[in-house]
C-alpha positions as CSV (number, residue, x, y, z in Angstrom):
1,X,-203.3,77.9,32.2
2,X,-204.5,74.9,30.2
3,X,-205.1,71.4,31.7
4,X,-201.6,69.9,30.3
5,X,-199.9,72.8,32.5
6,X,-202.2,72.4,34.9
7,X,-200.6,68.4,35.2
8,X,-197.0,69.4,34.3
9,X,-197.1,71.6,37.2
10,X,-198.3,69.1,40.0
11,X,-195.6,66.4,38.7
12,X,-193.0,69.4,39.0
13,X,-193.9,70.0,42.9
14,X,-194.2,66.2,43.8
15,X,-190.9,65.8,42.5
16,X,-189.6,68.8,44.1
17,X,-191.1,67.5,47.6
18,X,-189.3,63.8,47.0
19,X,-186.0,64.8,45.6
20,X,-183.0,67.6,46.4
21,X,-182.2,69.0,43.2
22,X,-178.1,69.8,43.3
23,X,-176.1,72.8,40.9
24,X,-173.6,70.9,38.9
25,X,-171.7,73.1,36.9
26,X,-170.2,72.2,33.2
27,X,-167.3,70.8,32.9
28,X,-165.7,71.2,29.5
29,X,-162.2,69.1,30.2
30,X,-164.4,65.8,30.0
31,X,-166.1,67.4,26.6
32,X,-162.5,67.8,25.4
33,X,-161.6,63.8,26.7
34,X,-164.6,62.3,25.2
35,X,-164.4,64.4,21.8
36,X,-160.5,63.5,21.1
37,X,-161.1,60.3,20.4
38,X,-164.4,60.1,18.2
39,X,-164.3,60.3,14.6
40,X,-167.1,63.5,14.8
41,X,-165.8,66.3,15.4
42,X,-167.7,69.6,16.1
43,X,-165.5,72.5,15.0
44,X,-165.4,75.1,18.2
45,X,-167.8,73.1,20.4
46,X,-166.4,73.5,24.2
47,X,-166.0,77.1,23.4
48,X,-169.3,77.6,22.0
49,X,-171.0,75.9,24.8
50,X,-168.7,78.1,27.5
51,X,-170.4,81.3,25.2
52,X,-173.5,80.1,25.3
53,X,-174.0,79.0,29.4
54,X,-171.7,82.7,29.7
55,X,-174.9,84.6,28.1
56,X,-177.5,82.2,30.0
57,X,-175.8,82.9,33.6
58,X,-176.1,86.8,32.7
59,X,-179.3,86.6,32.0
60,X,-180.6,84.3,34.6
61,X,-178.7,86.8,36.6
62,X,-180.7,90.0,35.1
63,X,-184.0,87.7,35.4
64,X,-182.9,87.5,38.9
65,X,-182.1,91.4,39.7
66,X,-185.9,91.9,38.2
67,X,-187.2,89.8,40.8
68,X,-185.4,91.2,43.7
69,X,-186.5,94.7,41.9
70,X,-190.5,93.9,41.7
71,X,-190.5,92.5,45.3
C-alpha cells in the first residue's frame, strides 16, 4: 500500500467513526421531473441507469456470496 492509500484510508475510518452513512436508493421519477423540462435531453437515460445499478446490485451481491464463501 503506498503512502497516498495509506492517508486515504485513515480519513475513510475518521469519517466512518463521526458520521452514520444511510442506503438511499435511486429514484428515477425525479430523473424523469427534472429531465422534462430541460432543453438536453439524454435519449434512454432513466432506463440505462435502472440497467446499470441492476448489474451493480448483482454483482455486489456475488462480491458478497464470495465473502460469506471464504469466511
Amino acid at each position: 500500500m503506498n503512502s497516498t492509500d495509506k492517508s486515504v484510508g485513515r480519513m475513510d475510518a475518521a469519517l466512518r467513526r463521526r458520521f452514520d452513512f444511510i442506503h438511499v436508493e435511486p429514484n428515477y421519477e425525479v430523473l424523469e421531473k427534472y429531465y422534462e423540462n430541460k432543453e438536453l435531453l439524454v435519449p434512454n437515460l432513466i432506463e440505462g441507469l435502472e440497467i446499470l445499478n441492476e448489474l451493480l446490485e448483482k454483482i455486489w451481491e456475488s462480491i458478497a456470496l464470495l465473502d460469506i464463501h471464504f469466511l
